[in-house]
Backbone and ligand atoms as CSV (ligand in chain L), in Angstrom:
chain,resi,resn,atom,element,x,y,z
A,1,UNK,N,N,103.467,90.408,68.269
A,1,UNK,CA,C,103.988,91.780,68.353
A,1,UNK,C,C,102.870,92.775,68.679
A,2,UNK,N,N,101.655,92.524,68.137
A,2,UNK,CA,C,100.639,93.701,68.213
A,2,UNK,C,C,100.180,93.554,69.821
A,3,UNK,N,N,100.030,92.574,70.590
A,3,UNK,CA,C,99.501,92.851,72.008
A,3,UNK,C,C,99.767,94.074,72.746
A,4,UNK,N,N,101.313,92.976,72.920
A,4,UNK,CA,C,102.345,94.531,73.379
A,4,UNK,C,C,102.707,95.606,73.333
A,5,UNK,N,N,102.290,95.771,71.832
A,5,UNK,CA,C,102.298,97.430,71.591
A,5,UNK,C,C,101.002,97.971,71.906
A,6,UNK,N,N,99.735,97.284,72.256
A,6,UNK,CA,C,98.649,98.034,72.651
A,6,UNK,C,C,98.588,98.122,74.344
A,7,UNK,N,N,99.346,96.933,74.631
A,7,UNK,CA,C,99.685,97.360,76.434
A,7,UNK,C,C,100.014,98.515,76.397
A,8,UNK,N,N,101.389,98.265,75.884
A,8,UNK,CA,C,102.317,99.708,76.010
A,8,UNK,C,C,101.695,101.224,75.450
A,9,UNK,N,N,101.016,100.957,74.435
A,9,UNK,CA,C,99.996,102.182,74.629
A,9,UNK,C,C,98.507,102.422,75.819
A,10,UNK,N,N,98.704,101.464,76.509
A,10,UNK,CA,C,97.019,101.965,77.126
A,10,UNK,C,C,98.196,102.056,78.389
A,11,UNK,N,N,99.330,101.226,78.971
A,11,UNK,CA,C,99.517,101.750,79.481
A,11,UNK,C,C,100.126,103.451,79.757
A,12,UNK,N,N,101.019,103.945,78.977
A,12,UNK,CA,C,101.627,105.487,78.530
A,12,UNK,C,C,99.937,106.362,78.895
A,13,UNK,N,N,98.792,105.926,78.295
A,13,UNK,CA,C,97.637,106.843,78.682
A,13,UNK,C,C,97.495,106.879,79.696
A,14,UNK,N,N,97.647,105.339,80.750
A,14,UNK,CA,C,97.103,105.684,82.114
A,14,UNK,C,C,97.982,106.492,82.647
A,15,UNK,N,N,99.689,106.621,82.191
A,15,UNK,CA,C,100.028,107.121,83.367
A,15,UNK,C,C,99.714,108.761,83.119
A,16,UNK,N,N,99.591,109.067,82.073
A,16,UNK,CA,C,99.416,110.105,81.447
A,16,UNK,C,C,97.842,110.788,82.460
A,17,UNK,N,N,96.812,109.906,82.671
A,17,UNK,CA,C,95.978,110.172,83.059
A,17,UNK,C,C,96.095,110.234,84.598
A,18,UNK,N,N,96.810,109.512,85.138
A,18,UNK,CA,C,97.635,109.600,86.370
A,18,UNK,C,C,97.899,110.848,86.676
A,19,UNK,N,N,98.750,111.616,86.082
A,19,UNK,CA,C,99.348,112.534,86.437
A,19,UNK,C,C,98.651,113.966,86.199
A,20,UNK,N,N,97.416,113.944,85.204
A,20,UNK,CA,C,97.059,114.766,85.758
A,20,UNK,C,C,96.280,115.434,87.125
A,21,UNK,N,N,96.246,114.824,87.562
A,21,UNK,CA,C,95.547,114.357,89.120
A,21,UNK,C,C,96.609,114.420,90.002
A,22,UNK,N,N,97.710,113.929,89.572
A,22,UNK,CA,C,98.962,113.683,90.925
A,22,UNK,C,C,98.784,112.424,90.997
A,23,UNK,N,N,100.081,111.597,91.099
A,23,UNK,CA,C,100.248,110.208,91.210
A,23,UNK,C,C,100.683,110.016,92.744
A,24,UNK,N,N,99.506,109.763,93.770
A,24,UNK,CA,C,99.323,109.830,95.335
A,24,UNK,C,C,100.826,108.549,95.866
A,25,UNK,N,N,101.376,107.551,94.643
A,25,UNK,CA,C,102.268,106.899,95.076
A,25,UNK,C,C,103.694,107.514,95.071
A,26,UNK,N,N,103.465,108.354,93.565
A,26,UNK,CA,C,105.001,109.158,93.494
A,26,UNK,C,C,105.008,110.348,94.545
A,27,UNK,N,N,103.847,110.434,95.197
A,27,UNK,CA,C,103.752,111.291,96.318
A,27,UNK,C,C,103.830,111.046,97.780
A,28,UNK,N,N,104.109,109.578,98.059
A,28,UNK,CA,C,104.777,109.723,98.932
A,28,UNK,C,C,105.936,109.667,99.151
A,29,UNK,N,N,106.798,109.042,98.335
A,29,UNK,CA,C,108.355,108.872,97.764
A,29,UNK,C,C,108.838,110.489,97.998
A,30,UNK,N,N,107.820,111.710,97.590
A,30,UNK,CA,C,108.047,112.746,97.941
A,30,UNK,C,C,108.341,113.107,99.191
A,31,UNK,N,N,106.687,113.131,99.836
A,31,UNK,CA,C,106.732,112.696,101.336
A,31,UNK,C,C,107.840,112.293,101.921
A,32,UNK,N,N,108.426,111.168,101.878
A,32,UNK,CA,C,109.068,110.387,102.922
A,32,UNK,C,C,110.615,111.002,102.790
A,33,UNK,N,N,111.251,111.441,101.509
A,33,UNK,CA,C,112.082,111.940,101.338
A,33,UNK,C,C,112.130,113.610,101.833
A,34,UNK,N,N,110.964,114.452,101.639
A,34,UNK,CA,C,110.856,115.963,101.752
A,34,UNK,C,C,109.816,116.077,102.986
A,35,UNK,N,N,109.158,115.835,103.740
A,35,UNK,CA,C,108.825,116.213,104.693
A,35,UNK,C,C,108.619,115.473,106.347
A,36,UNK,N,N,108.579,114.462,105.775
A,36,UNK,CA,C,108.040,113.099,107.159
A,36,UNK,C,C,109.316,113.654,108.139
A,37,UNK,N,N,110.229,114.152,107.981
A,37,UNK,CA,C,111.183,114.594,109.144
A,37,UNK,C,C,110.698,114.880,110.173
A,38,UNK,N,N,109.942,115.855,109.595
A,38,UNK,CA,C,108.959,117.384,110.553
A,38,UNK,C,C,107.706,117.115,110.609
A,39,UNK,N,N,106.886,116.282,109.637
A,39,UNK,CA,C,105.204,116.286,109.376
A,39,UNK,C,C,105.099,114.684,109.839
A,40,UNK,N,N,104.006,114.390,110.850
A,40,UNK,CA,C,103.007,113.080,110.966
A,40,UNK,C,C,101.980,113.837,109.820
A,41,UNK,N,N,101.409,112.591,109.188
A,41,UNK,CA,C,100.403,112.501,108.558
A,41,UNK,C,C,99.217,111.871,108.984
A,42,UNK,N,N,99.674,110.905,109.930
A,42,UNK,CA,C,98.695,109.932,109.994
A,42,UNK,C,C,97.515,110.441,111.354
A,43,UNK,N,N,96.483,109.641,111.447
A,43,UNK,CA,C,94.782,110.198,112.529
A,43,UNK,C,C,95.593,110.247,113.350
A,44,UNK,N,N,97.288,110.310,114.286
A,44,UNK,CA,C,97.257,110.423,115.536
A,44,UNK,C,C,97.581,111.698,115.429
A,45,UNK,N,N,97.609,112.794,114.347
A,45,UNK,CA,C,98.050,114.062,114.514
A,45,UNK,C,C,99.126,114.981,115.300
A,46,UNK,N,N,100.097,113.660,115.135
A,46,UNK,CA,C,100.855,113.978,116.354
A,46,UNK,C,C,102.445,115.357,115.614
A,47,UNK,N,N,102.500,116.459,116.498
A,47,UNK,CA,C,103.368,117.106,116.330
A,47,UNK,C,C,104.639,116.710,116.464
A,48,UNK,N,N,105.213,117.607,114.868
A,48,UNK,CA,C,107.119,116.624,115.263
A,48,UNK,C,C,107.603,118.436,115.570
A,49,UNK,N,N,108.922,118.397,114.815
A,49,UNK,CA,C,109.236,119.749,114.444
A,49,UNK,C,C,107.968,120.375,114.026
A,50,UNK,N,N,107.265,120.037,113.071
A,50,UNK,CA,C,105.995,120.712,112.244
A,50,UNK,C,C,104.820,120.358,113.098
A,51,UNK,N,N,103.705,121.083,112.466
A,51,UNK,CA,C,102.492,120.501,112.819
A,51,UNK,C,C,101.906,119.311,112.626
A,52,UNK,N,N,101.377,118.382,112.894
A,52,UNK,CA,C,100.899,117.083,111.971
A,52,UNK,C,C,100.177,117.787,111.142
A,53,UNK,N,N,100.503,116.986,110.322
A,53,UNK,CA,C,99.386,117.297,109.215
A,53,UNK,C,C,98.074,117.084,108.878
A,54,UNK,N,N,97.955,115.693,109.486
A,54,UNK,CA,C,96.519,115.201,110.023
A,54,UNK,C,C,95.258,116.064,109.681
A,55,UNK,N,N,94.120,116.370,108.804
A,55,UNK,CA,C,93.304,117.236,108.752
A,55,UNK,C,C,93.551,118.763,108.222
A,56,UNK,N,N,94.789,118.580,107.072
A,56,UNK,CA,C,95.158,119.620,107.176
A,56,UNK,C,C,94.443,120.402,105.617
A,57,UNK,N,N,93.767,120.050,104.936
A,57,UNK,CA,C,93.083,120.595,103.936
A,57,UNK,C,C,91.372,121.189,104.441
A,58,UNK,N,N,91.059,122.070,104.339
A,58,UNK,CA,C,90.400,122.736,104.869
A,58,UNK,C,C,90.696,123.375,106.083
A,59,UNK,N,N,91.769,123.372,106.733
A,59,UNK,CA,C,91.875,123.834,108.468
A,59,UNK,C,C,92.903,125.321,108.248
A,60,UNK,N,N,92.857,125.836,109.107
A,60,UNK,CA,C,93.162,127.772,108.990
A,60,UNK,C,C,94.910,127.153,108.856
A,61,UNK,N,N,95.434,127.628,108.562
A,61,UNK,CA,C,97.268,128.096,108.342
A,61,UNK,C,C,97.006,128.376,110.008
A,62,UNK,N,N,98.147,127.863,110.763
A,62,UNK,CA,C,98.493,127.749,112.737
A,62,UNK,C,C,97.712,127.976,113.367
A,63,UNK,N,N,96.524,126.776,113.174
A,63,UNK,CA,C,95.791,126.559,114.344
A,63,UNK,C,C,95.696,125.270,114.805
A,64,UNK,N,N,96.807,124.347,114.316
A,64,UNK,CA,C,96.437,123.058,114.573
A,64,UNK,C,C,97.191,123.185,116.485
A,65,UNK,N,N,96.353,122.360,117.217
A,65,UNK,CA,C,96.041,122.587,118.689
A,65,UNK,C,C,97.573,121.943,118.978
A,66,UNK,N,N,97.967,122.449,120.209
A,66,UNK,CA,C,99.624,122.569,120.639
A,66,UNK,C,C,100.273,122.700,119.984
A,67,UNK,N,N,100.555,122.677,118.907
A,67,UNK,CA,C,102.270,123.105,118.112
A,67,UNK,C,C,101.939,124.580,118.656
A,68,UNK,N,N,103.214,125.110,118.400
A,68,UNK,CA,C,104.069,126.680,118.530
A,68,UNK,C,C,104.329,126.839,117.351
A,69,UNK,N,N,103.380,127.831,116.693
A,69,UNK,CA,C,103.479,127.883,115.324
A,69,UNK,C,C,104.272,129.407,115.817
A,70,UNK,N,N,104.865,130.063,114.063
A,70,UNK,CA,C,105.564,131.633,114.294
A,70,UNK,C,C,104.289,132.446,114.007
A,71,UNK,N,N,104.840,133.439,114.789
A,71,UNK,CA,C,103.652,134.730,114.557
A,71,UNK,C,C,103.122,134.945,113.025
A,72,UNK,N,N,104.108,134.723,112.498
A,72,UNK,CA,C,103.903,134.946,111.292
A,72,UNK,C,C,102.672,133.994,110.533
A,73,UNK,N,N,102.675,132.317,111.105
A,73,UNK,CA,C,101.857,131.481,110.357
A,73,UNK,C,C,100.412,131.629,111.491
A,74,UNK,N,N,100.563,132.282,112.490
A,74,UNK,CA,C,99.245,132.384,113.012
A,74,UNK,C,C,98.674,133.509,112.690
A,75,UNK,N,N,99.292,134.757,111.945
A,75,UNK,CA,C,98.540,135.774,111.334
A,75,UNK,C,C,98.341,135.398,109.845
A,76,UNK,N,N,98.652,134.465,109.497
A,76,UNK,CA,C,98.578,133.992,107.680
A,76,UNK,C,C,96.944,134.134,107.669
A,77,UNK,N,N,95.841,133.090,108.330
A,77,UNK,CA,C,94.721,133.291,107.919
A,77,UNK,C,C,94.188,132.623,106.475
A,78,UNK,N,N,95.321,132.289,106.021
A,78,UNK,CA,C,94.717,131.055,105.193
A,78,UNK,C,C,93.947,129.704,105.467
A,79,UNK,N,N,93.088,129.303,104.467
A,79,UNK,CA,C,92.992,127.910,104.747
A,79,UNK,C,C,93.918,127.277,103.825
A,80,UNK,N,N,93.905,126.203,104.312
A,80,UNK,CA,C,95.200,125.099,103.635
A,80,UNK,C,C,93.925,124.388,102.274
A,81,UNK,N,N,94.372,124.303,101.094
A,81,UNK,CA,C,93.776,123.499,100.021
A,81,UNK,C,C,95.617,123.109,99.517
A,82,UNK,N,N,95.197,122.619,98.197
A,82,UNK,CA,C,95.778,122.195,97.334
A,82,UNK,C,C,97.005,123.101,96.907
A,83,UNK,N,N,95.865,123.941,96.530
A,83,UNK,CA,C,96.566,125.757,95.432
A,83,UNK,C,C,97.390,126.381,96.625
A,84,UNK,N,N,96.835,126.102,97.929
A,84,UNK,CA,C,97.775,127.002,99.005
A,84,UNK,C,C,98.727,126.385,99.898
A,85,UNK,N,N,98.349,124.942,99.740
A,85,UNK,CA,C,100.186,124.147,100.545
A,85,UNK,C,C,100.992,124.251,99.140
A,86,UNK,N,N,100.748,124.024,97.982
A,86,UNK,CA,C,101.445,124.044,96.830
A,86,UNK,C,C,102.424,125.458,96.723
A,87,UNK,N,N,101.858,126.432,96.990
A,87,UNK,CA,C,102.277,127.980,96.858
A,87,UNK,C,C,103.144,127.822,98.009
A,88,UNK,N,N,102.700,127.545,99.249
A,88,UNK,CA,C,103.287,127.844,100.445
A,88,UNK,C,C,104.552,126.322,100.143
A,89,UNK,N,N,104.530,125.724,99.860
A,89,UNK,CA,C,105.445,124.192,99.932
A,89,UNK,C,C,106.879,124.653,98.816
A,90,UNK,N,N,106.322,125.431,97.513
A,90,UNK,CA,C,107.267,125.614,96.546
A,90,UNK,C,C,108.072,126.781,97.135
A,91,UNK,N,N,107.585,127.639,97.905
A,91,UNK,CA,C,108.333,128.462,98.407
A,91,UNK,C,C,108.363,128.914,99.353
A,92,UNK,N,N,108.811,128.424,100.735
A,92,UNK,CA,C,107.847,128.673,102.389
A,92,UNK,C,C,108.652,130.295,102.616
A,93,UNK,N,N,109.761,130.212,102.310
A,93,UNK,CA,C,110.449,131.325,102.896
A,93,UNK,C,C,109.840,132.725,102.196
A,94,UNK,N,N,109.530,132.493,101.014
A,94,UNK,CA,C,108.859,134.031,100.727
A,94,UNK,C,C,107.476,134.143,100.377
A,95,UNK,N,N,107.172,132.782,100.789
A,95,UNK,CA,C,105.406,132.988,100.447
A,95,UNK,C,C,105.049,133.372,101.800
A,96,UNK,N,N,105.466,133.654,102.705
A,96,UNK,CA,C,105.069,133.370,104.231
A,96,UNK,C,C,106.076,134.342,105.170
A,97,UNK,N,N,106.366,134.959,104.755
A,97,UNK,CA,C,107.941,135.629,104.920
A,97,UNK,C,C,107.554,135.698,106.983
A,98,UNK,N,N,108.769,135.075,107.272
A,98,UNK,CA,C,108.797,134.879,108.870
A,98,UNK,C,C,108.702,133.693,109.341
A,99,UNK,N,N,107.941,132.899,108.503
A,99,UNK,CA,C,107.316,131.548,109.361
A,99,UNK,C,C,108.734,130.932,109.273
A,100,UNK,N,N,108.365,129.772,110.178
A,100,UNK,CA,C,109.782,128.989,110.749
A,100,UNK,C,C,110.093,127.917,110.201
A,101,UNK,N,N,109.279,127.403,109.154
A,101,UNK,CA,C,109.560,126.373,108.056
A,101,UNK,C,C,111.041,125.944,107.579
A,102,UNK,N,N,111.640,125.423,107.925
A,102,UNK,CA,C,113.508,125.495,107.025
A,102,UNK,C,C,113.426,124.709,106.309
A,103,UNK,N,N,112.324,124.702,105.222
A,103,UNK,CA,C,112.651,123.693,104.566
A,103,UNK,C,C,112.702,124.528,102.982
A,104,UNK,N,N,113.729,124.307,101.842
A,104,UNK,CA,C,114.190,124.970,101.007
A,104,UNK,C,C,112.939,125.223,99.820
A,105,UNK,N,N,111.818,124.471,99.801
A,105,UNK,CA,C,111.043,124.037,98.413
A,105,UNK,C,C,110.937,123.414,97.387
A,106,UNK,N,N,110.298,122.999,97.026
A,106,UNK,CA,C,109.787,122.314,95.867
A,106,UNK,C,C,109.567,123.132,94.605
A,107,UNK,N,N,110.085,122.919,94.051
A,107,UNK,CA,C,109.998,123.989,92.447
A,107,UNK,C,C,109.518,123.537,91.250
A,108,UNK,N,N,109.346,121.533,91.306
A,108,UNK,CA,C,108.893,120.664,90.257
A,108,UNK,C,C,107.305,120.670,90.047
A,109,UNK,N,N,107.139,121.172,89.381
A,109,UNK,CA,C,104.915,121.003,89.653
A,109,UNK,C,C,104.305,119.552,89.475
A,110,UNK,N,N,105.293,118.475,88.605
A,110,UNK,CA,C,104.535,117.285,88.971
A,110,UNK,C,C,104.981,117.060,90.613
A,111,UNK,N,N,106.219,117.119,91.008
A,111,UNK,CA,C,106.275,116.966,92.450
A,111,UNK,C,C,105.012,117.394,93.271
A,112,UNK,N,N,105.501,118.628,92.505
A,112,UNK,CA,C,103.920,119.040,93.599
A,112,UNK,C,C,102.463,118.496,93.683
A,113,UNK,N,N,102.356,118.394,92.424
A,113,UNK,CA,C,100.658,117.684,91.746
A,113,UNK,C,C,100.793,116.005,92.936
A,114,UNK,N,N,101.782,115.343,92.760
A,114,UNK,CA,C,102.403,114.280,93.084
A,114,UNK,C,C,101.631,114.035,95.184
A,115,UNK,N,N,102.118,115.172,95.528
A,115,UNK,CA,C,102.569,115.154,96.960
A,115,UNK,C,C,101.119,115.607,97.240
A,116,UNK,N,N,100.216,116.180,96.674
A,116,UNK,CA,C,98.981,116.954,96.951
A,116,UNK,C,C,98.465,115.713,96.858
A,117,UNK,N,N,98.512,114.543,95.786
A,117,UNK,CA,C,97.520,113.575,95.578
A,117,UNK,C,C,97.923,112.843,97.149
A,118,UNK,N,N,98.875,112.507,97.129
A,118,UNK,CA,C,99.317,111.059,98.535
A,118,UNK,C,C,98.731,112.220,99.593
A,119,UNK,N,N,98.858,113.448,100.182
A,119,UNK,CA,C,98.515,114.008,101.026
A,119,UNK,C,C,97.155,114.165,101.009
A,120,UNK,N,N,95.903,114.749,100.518
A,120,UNK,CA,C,94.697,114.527,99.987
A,120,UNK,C,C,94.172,112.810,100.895
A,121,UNK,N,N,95.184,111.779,100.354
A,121,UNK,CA,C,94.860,110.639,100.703
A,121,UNK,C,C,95.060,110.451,102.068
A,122,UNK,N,N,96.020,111.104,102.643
A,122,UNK,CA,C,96.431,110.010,104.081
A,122,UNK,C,C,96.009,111.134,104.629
A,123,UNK,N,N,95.984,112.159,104.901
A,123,UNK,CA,C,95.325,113.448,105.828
A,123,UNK,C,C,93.893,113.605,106.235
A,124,UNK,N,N,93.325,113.215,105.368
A,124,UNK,CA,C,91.599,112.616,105.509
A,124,UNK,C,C,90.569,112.124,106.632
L,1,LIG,C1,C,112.662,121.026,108.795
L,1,LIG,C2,C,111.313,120.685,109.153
L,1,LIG,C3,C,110.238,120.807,108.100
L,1,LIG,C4,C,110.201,120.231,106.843
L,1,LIG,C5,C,111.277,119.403,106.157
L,1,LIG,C6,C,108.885,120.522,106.308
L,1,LIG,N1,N,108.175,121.292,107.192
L,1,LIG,FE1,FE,106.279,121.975,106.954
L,1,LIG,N2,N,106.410,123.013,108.694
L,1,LIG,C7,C,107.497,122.998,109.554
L,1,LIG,C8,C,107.287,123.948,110.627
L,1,LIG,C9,C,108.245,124.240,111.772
L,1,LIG,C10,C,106.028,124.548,110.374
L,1,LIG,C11,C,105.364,125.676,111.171
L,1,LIG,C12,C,105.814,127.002,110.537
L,1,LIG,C13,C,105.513,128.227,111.352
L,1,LIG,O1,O,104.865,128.146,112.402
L,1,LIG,O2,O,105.951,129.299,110.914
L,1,LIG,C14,C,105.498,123.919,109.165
L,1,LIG,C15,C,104.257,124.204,108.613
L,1,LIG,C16,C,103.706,123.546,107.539
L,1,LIG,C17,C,102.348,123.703,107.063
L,1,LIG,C18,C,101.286,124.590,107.706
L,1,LIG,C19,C,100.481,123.690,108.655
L,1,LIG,C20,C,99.490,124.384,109.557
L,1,LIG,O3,O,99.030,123.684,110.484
L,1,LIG,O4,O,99.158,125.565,109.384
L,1,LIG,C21,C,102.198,122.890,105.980
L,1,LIG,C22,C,100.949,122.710,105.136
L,1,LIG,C23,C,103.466,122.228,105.774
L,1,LIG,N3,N,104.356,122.637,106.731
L,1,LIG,C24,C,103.709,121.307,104.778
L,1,LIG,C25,C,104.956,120.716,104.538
L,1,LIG,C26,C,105.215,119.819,103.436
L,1,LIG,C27,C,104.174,119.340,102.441
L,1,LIG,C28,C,106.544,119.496,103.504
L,1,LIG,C29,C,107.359,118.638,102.544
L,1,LIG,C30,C,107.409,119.115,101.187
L,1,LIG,C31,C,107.108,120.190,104.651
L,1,LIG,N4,N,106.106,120.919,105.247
L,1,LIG,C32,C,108.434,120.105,105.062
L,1,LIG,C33,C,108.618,122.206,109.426
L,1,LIG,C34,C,108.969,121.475,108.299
């Protein structure tokens, strides 16, 4: 009886420790369900509806080369981190007011923590 209950406790810590970081696997389940419609992720940077995403932590808010971004996301002037696809992802329509995003948001913060870790990973 005692093994198992010390699995089952070291495991509950890891995931615990998991998540504060973002769990990069429950983040793509995010991904694939909430954005891969519109977003490539992967080095071919290739534009769908959206921009690829490809390189997209550190790089200005609509400058990634050929997409037709809205006036609106080429006067944003942000750089893209964590804290600012998170802000801009939970709420595109009024964090950004104009841009052409249709996508409704994310309002869950592990979602979010979640989708920052798998993105972090494959955007790189
Ligand atoms: C229906 C299609 C669609 C969905 C779904 C969608 N996006 Fe977008 N996304 C866009 C479009 C279009 C733009 C460009 C907006 C503009 O120019 O105003 C954009 C822009 C962005 C940008 C800014 C990129 C840059 O180069 O400046 C980020 C970051 C982003 N989306 C992340 C996401 C994430 C993360 C998800 C999933 C939670 C998501 N998007 C879901 C269509 C979509």
């Amino acid at each position: 009886m005692r093994l198992p209950l010390i699995v089952f406790i070291a495991s509950l810590a890891f995931a615990a420790a998991a998540r504060a970081d973002g769990d990069a696997a429950a983040g793509l389940k995010v991904y694939t369900t909430k954005c891969k419609i519109c977003h490539s992720v992967d080095a071919s940077g290739k534009n769908g509806v959206g921009p690829g995403l490809n390189g997209v932590f550190g790089r200005t808010a609509g400058t990634k080369e050929g997409f037709a971004y809205s006036p609106a996301m080429k006067a944003m002037g942000t750089v893209w981190s964590a804290d600012t696809i998170k802000a801009y992802v939970a709420n595109p329509k009024d964090s950004v007011p104009g841009n052409k995003m249709a996508f409704v948001g994310i309002k869950n913060p592990d979602e979010l923590e979640n989708l920052m870790a798998y993105l972090k990973e494959v955007t790189k």
